[in-house]
C-alpha positions in Angstrom: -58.3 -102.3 101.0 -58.0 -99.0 102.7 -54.5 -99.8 103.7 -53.8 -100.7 100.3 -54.7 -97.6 98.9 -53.2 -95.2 101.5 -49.4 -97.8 100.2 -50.3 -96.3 96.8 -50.8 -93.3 97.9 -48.3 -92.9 99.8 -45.9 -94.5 97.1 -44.9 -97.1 99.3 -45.9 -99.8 97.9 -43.5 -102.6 99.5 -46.1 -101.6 102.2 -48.9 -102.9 99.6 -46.8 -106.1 98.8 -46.5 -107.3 102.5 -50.5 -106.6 103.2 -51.4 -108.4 100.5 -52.7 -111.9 100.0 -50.3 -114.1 98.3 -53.3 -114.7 95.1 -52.9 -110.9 95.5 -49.8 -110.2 95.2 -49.2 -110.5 91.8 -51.9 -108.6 91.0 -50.4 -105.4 93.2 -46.6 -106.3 91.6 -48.7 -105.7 88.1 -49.9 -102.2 89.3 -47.1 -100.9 90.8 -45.0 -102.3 87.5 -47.7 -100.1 85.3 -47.6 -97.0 87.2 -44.1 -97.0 87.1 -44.4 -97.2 83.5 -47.1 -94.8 83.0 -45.0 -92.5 84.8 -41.7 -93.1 82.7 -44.2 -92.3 79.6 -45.2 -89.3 81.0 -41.7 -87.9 81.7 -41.2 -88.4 77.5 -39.0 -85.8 75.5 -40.3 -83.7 73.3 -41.8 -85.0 69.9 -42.1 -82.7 66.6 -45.6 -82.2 65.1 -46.2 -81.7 62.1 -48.6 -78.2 61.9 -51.2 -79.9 59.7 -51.2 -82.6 62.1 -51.3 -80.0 65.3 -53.8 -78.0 63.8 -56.3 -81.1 63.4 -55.6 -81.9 67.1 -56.9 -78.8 68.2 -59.8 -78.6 65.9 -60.9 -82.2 66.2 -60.6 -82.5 70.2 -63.7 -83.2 72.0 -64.5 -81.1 74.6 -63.6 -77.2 75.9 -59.7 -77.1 75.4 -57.0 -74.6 75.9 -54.2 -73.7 72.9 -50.7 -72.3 74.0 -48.8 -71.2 71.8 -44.9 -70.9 73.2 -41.2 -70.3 73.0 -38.3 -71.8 75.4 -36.3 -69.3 74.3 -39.2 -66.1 75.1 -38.6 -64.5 77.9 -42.4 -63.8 78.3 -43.1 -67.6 77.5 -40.6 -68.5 80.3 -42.9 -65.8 82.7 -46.0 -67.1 81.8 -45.1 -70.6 81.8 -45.0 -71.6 85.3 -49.0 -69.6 85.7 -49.8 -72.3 82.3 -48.9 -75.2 83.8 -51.1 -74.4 87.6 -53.7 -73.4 85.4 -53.6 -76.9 83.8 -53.2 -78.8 86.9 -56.1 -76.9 88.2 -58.8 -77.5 85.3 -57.7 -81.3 84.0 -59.3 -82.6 86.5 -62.9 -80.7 85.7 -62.4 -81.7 82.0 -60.4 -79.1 79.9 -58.1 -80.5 77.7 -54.8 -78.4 77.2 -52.6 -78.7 74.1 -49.1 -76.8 74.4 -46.9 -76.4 71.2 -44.0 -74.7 71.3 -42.4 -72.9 68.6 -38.7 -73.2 68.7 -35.9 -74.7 66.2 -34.7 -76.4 68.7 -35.9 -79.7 70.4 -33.0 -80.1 72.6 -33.1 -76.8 73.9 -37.0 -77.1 74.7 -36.6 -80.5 76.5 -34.1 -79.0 78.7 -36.3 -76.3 79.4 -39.3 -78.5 80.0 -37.5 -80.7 82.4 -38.2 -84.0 83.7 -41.1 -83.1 85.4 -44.6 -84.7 85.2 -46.7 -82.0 82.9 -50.8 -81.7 82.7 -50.1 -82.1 79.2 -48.5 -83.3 75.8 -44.5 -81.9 75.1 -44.9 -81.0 71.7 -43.4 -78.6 69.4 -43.9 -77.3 65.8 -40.7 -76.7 64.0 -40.8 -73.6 61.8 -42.3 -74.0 58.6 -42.1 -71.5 55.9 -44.2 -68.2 55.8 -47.6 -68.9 56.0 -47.7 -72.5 56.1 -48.5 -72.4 59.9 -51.3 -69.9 59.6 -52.6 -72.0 56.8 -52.4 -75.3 59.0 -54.4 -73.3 61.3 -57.2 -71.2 59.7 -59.7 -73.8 59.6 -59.5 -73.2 63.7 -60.0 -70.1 63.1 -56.8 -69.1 65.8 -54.2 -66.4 65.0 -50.6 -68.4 65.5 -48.1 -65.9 66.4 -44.5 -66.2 65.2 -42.2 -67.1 67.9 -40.7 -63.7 68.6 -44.7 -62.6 69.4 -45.3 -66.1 71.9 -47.0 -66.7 74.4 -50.3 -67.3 72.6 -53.1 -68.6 74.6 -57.0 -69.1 73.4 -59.7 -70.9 74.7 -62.1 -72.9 72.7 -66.0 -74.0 73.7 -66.7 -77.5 73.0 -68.8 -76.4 70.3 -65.6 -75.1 68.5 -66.3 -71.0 68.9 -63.1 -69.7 70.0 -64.4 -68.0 73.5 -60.9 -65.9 74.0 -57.3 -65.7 72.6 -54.4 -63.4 73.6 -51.2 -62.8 72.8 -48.8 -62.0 76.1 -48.2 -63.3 79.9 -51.8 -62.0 80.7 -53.5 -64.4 78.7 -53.5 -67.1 81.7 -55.2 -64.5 83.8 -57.7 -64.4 81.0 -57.9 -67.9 80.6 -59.3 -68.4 84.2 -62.3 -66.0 83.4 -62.8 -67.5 80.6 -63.2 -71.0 81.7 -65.2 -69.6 84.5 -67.8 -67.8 82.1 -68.0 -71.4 80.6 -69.3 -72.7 83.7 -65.9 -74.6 84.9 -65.0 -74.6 88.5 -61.9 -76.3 89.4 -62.0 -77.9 92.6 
């Protein structure tokens, strides 16, 4: 079994198929088959939410969670991007959830930007609505959404719903960390 693991690990897994027992076999083809998938879902463009629909996401999700607001085409989005993403990869695993939407007109441009990479979270962007129809969308949060030329946006919200931080510039991830800290997560 040990083996077995160390094949998947390892992403070997013609390793996996030759130690396995014929009955299992097909049972390991099955696994490798779904993590390819999983993976190939993962590496999914960009889809366009609506901002009713994004401002329910953040206000119904369980849990602490951590709202970016950003722009492909902001230079201090691009900055603070790279910090976002560490910062995601770091507290996932300790049970933050963190929701990314992007404000740009363009979902090409963001997809090319965003890469084929594997991300801690959803690619997701609100297209621009007319004035006020975002803040609307979002008051019931109770978050301030920047227009794009004022991204990056980044709060953090308790699992009780009270917004415990929000900031607009490339220090907000620096922010973030204390905040999730003061909230008693550690990442590992």
């Amino acid at each position: 079994m040990r083996r077995q693991l160390r094949a998947i690990k390892a992403n070997q897994p013609h390793q996996l198929l030759v130690r396995c027992r014929p009955a299992r076999r097909l049972a390991a083809i099955a696994v490798f088959a779904l993590g390819v998938l999983v993976a190939r879902v993962a590496q999914a463009q960009v889809v366009e939410v609506p901002a009713d629909d994004a401002a329910l996401r953040v206000q119904y999700e369980k849990g602490t969670r951590v709202v970016l607001f950003y722009s492909a085409t902001c230079p201090a989005s691009r900055q603070m991007f790279p910090s976002f993403v560490a910062l995601a990869r770091r507290y996932a695993p300790v049970g933050v959830t963190f929701l990314a939407f992007a404000l740009d007109d363009d979902p090409e441009v963001l997809d090319a930007y965003l890469g084929t990479g594997i991300l801690p979270f959803d690619r997701q962007y609100i297209r621009r609505a007319p004035a006020g129809v975002l803040s609307a969308a979002f008051r019931p949060t109770g978050l301030h959404v920047p227009r794009a030329a004022y991204t990056p946006s980044i709060a953090v919200i308790a699992g009780n719903g009270r917004i415990v931080g929000e900031r607009v510039g490339i220090d907000g991830v620096l922010l973030t960390d204390g905040w999730l800290h003061r909230l008693g997560f550690r990442p590992e």
